[in-house]
TORGU-829395 format. One record per residue: residue number from 1; residue in one letter; x, y, z of N, C-alpha, C in turn. Coordinates in pm, 1 decimal. Atoms other than C-alpha are relative to their C-alpha. Layout:
REM residues N
+-----+---------+----------+----------+----------+----------+----------+----------+----------+----------+----------+
! num ! residuo !   n_east !  n_north !     n_up !  ca_east ! ca_north !    ca_up !   c_east !  c_north !     c_up !
+-----+---------+----------+----------+----------+----------+----------+----------+----------+----------+----------+
! NUM !       A !        X !        Y !        Z !        X !        Y !        Z !        X !        Y !        Z !
...
+-----+---------+----------+----------+----------+----------+----------+----------+----------+----------+----------+
***
This chain:
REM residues 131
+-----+---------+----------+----------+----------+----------+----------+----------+----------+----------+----------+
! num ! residuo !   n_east !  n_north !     n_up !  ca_east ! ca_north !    ca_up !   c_east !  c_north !     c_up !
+-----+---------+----------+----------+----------+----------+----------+----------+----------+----------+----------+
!   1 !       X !    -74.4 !    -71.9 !    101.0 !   -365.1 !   -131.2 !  -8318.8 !    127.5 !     57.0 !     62.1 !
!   2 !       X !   -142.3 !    -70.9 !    -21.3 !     23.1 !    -37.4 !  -8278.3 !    -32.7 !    133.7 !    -93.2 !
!   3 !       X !   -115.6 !   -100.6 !     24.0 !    195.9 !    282.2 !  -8317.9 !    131.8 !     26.0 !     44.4 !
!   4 !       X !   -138.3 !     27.6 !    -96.7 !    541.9 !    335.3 !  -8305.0 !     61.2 !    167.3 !    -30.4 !
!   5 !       X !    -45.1 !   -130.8 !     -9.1 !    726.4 !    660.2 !  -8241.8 !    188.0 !      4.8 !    -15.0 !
!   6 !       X !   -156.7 !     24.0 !    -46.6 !   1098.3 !    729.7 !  -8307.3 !     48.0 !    134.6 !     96.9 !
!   7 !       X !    -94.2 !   -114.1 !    -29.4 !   1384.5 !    926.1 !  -8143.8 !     24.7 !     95.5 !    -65.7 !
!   8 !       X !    -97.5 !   -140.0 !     78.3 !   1492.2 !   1267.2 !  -8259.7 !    146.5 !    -29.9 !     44.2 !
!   9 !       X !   -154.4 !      3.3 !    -14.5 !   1873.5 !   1200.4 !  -8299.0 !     80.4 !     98.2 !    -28.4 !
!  10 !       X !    -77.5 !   -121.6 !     -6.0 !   2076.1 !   1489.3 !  -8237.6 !    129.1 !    -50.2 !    -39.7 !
!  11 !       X !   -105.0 !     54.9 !    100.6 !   2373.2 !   1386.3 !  -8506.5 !    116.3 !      6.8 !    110.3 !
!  12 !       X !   -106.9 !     -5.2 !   -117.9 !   2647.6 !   1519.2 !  -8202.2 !     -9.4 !   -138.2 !     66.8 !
!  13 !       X !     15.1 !    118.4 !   -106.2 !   2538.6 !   1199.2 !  -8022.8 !      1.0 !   -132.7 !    -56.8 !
!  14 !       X !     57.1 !    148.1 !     65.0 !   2459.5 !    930.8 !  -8235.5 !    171.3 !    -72.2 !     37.6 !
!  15 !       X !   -117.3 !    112.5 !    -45.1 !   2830.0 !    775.7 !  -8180.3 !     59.3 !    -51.1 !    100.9 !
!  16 !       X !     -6.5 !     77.1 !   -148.4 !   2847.4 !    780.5 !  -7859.5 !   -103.3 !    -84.1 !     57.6 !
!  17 !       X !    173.4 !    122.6 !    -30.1 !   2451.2 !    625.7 !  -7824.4 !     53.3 !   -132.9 !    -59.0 !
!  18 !       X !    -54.0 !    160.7 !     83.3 !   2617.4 !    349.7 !  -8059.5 !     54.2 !    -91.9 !    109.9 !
!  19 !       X !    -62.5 !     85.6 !   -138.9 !   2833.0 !    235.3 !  -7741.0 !    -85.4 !    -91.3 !     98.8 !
!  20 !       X !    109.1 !     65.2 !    -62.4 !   2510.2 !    138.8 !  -7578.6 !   -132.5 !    -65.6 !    -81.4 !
!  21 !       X !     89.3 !     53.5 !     97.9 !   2321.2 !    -28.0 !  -7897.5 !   -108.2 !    102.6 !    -26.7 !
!  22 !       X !     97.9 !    -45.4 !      3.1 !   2123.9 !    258.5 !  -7915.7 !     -5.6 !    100.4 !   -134.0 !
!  23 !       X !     13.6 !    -52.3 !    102.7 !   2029.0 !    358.2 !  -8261.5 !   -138.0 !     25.6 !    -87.9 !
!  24 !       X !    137.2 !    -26.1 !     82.7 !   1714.5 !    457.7 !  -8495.1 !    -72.2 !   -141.0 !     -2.6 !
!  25 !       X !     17.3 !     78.0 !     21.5 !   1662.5 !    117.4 !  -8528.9 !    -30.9 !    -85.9 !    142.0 !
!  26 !       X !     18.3 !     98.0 !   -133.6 !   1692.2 !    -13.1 !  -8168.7 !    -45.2 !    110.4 !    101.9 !
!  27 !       X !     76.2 !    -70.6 !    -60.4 !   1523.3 !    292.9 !  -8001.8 !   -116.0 !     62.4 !    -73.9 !
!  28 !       X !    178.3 !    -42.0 !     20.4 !   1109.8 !    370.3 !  -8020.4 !    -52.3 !    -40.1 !    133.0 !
!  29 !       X !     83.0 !     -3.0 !    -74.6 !    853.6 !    386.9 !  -7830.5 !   -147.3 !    -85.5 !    -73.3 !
!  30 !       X !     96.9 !     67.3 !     55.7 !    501.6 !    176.7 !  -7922.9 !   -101.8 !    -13.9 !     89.2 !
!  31 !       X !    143.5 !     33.9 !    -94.9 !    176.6 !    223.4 !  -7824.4 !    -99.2 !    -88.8 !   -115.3 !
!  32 !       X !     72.8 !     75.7 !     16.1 !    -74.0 !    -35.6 !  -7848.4 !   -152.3 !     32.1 !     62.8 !
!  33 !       X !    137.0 !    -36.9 !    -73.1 !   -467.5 !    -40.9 !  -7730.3 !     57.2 !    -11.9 !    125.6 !
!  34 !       X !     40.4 !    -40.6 !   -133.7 !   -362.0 !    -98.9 !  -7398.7 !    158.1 !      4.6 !     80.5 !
!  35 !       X !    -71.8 !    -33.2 !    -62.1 !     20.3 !    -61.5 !  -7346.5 !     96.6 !     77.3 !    -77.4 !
!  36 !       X !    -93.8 !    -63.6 !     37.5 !    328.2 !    141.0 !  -7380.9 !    121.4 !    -33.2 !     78.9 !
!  37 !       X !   -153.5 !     83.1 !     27.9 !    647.3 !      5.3 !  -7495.6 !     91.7 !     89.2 !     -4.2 !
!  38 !       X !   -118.6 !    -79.2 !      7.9 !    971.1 !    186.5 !  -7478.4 !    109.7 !    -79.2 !    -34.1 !
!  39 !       X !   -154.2 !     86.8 !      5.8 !   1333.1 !     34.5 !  -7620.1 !     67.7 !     94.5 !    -27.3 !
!  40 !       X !    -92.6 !   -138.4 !     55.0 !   1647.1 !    256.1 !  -7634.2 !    117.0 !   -145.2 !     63.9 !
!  41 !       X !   -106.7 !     77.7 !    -27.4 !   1916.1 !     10.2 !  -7701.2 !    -30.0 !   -149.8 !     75.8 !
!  42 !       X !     39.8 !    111.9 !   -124.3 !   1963.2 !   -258.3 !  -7385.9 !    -94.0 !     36.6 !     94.1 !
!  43 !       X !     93.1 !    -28.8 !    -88.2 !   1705.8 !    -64.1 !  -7235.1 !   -110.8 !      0.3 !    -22.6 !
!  44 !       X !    144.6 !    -44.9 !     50.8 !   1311.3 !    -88.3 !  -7207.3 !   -105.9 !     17.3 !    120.8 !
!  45 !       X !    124.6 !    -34.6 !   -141.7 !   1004.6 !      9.7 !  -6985.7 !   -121.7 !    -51.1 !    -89.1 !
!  46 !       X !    125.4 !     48.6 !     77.7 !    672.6 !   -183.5 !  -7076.6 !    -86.5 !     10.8 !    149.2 !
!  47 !       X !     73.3 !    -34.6 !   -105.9 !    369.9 !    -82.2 !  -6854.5 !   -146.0 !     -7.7 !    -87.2 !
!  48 !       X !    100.4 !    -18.2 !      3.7 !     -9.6 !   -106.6 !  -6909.8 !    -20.6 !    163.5 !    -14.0 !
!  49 !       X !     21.0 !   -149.7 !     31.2 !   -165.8 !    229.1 !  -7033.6 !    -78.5 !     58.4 !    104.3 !
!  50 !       X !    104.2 !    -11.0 !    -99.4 !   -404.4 !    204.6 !  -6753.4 !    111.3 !     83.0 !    147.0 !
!  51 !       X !   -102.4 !    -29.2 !   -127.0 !    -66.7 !    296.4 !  -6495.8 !     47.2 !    188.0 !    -51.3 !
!  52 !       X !    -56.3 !   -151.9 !     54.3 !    -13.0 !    644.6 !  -6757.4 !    -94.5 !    136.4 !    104.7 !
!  53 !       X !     79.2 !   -152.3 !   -108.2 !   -129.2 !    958.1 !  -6471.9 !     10.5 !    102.8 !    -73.1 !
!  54 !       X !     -9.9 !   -169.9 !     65.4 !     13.2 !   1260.0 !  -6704.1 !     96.2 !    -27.5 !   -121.4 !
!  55 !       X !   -111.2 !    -49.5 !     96.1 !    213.5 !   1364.4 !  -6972.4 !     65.7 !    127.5 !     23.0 !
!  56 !       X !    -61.3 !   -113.2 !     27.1 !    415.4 !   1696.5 !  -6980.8 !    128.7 !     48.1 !    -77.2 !
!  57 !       X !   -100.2 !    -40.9 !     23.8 !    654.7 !   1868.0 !  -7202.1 !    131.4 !     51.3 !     62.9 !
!  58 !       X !   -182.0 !    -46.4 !    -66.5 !   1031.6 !   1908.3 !  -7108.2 !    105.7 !     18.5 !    -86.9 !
!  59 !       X !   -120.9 !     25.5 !     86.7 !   1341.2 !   2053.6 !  -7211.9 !    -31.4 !    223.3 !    -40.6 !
!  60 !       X !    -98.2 !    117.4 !     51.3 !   1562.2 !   2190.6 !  -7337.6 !     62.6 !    -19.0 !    114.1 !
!  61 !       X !    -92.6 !     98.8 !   -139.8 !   1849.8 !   2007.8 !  -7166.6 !    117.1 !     32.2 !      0.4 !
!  62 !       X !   -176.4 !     10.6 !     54.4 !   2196.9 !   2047.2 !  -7097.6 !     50.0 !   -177.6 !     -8.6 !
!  63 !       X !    -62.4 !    130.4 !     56.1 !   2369.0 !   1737.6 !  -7289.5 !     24.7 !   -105.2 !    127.6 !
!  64 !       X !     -7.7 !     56.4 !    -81.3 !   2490.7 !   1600.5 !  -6977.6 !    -76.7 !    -71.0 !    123.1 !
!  65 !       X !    164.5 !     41.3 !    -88.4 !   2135.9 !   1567.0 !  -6813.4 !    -61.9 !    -99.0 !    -52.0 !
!  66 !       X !     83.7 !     64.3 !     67.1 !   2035.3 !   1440.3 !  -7114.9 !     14.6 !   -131.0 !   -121.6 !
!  67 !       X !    -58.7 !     59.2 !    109.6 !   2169.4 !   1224.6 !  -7345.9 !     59.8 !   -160.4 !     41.2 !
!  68 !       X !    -36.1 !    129.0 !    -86.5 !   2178.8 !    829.7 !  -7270.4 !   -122.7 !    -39.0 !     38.8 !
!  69 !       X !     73.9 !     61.0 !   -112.4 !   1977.3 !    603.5 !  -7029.2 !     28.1 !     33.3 !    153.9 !
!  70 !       X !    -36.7 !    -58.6 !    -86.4 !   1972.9 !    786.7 !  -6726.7 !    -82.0 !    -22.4 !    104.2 !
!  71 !       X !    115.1 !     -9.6 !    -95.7 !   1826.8 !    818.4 !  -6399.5 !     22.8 !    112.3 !    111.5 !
!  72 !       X !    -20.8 !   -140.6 !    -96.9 !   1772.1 !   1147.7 !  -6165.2 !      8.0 !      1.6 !    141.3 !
!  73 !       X !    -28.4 !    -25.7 !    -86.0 !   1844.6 !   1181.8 !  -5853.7 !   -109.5 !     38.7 !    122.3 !
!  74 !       X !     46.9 !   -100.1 !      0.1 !   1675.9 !   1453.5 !  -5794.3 !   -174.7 !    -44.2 !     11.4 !
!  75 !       X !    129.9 !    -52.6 !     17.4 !   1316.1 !   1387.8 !  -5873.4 !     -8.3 !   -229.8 !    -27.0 !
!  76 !       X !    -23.6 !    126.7 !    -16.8 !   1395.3 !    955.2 !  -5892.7 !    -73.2 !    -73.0 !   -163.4 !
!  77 !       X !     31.6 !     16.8 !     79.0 !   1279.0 !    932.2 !  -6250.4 !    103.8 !    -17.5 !   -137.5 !
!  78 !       X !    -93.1 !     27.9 !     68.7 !   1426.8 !    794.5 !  -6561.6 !     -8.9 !     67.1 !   -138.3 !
!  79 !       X !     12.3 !    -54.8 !    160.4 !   1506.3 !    945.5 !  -6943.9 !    104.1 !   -101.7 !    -69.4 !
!  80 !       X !    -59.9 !     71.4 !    114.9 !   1620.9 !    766.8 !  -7275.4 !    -31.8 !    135.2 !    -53.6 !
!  81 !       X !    -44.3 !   -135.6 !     15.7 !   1771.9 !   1088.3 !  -7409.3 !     93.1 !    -13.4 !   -138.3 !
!  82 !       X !   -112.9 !     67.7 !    145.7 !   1903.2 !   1091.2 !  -7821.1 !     -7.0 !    146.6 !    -10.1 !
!  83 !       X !     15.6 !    -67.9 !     30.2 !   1881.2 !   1449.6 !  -7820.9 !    -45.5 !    175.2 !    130.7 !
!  84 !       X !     95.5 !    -53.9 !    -88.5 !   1848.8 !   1829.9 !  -7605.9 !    -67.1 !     85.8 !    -18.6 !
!  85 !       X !     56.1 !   -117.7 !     -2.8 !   1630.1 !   2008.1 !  -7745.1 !   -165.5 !    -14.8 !     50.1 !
!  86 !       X !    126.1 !     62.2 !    -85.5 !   1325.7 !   1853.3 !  -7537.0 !    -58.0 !   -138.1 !    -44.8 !
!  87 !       X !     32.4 !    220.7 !    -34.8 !   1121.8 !   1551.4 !  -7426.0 !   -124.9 !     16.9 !     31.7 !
!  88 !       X !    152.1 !     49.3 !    -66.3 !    774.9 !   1419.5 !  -7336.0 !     88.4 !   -106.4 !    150.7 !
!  89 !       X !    -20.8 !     88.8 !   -177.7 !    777.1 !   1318.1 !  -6939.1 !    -75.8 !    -62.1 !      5.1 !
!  90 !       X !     91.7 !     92.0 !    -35.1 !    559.0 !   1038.5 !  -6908.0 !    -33.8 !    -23.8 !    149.9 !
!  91 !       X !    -11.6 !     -3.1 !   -196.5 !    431.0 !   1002.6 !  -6515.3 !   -117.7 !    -61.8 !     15.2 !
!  92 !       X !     58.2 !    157.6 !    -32.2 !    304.9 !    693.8 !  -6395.7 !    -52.7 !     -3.4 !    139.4 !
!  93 !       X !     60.0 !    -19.3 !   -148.3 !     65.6 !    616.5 !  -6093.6 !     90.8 !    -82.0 !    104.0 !
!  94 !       X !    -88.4 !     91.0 !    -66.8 !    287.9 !    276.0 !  -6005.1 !    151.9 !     31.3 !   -113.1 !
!  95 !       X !   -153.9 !    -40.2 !     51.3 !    671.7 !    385.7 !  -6084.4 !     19.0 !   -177.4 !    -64.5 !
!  96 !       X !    -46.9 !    116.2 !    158.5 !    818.2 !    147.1 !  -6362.9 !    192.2 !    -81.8 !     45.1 !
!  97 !       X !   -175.1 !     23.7 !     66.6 !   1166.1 !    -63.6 !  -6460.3 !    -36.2 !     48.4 !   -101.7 !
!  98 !       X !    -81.0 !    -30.7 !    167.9 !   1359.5 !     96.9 !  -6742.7 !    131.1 !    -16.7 !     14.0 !
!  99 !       X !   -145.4 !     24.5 !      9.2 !   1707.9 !    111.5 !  -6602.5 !     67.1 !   -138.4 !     71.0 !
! 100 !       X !    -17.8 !     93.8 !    -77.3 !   1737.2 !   -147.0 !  -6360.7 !    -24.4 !   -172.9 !    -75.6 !
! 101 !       X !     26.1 !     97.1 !     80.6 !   1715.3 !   -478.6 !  -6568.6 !    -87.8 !   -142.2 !    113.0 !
! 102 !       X !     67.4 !    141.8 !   -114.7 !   1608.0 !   -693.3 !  -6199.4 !   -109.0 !     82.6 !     37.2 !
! 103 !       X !    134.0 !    -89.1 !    -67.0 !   1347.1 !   -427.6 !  -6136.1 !    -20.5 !     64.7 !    134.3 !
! 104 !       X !    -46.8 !    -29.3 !   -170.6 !   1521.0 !   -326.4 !  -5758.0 !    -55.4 !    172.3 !    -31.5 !
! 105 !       X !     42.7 !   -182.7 !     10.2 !   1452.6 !     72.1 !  -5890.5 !    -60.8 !      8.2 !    -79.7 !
! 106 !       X !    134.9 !    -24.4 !    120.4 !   1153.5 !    173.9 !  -6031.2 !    -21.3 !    130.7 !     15.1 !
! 107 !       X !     17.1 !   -183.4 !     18.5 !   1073.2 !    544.6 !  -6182.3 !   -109.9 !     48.1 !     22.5 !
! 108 !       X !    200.1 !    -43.4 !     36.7 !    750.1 !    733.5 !  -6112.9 !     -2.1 !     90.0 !   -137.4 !
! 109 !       X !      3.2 !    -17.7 !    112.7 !    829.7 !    877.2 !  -6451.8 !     85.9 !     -7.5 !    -82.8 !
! 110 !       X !   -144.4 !    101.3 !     55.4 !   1034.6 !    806.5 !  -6784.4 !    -27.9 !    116.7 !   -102.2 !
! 111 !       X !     40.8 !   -105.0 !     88.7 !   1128.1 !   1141.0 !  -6994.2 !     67.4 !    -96.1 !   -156.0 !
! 112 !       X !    -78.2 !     22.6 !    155.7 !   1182.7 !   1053.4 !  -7413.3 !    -21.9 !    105.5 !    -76.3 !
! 113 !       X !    -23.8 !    -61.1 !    113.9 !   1304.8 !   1252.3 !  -7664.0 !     -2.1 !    -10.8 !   -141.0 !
! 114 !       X !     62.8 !     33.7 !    130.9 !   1105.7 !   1222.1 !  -7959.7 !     -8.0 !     80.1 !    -91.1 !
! 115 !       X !    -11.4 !    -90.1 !    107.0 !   1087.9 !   1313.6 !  -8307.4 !   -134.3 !    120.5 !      8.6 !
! 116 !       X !    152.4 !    -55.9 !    -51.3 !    708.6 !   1447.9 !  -8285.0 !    -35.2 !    -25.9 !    137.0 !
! 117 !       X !     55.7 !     49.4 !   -143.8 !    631.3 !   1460.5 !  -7916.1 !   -136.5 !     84.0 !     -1.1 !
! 118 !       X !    142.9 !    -36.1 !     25.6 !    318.2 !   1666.5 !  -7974.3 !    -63.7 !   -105.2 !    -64.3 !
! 119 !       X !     93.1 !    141.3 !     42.7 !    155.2 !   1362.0 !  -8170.7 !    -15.6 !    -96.6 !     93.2 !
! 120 !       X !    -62.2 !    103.4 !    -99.2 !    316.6 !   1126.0 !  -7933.4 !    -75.6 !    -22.2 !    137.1 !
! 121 !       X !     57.1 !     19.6 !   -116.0 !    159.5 !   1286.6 !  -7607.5 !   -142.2 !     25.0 !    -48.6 !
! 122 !       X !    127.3 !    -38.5 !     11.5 !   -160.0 !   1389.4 !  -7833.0 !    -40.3 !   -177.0 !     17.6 !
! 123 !       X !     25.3 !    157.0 !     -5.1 !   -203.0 !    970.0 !  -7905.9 !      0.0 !    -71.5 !    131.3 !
! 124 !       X !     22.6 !     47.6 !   -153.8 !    -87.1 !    864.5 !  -7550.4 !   -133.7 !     79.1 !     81.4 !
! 125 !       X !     99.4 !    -10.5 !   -123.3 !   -334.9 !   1042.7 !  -7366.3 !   -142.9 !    -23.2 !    -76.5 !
! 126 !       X !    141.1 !     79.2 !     46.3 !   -593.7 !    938.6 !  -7636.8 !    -32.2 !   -131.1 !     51.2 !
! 127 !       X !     50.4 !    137.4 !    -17.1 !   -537.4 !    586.1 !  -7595.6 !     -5.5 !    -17.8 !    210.2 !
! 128 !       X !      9.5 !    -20.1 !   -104.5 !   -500.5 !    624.7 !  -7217.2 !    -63.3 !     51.0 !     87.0 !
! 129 !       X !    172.1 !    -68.0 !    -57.3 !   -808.7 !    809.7 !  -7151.2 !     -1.8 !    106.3 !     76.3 !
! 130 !       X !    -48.2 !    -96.4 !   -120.5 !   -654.3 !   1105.4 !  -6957.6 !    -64.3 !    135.9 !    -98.4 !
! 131 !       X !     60.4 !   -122.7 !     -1.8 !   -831.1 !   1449.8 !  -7032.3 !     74.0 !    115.4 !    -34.0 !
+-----+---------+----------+----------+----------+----------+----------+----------+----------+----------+----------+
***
């Protein structure tokens, strides 16, 4: 069984997300019995649910942290960002592609900014079996 989740689009952004195909339509997230799909634009992360270690709430953000296909520095993890007034951090046992399209950098986690992220991480850690 699919589910699919959208972006919360923070209206300030939507025309600049356009520059990178990234619109209501070409960004979600989709969980399935046993994986989770991500697309934001030219970007996507697809991983087995079996690789999901945690969830945690994040945010808010300053715009410039957040907003885009990004990747941190800081902590080596990636966000698809339509919005800052917070995100679900997804955190993975084997780090992922999302930005890298040859797969050379991989994230140990991938934050999104979703419309409902309380449903979002209540469903992921259902279907993912995490406690």
């Amino acid at each position: 069984m699919k589910e699919r989740f959208s972006f919360a689009f923070d209206e300030r952004f939507r025309l600049p997300l356009l520059a990178f195909a990234v619109s209501p339509r070409t960004a979600y997230v989709e969980l399935t019995d046993d994986r989770l799909i991500a697309r934001f634009g030219f970007f996507s992360c697809e991983t087995p649910l079996s690789n999901v270690r945690g969830t945690c709430h994040t945010g808010p953000y300053q715009w410039y942290k957040a907003i885009g296909a990004r990747g941190s520095l800081a902590d080596r993890c990636a966000t698809f960002g339509t919005t800052t007034a917070g995100g679900t951090c997804v955190l993975f046992h084997t780090p992922v592609r999302a930005l890298d399209p040859l797969g050379l950098v991989r994230h140990p986690g991938l934050t999104l900014t979703l419309a409902d992220p309380e449903v979002f991480e209540t469903e992921l850690r259902r279907r993912a079996r995490l406690s």
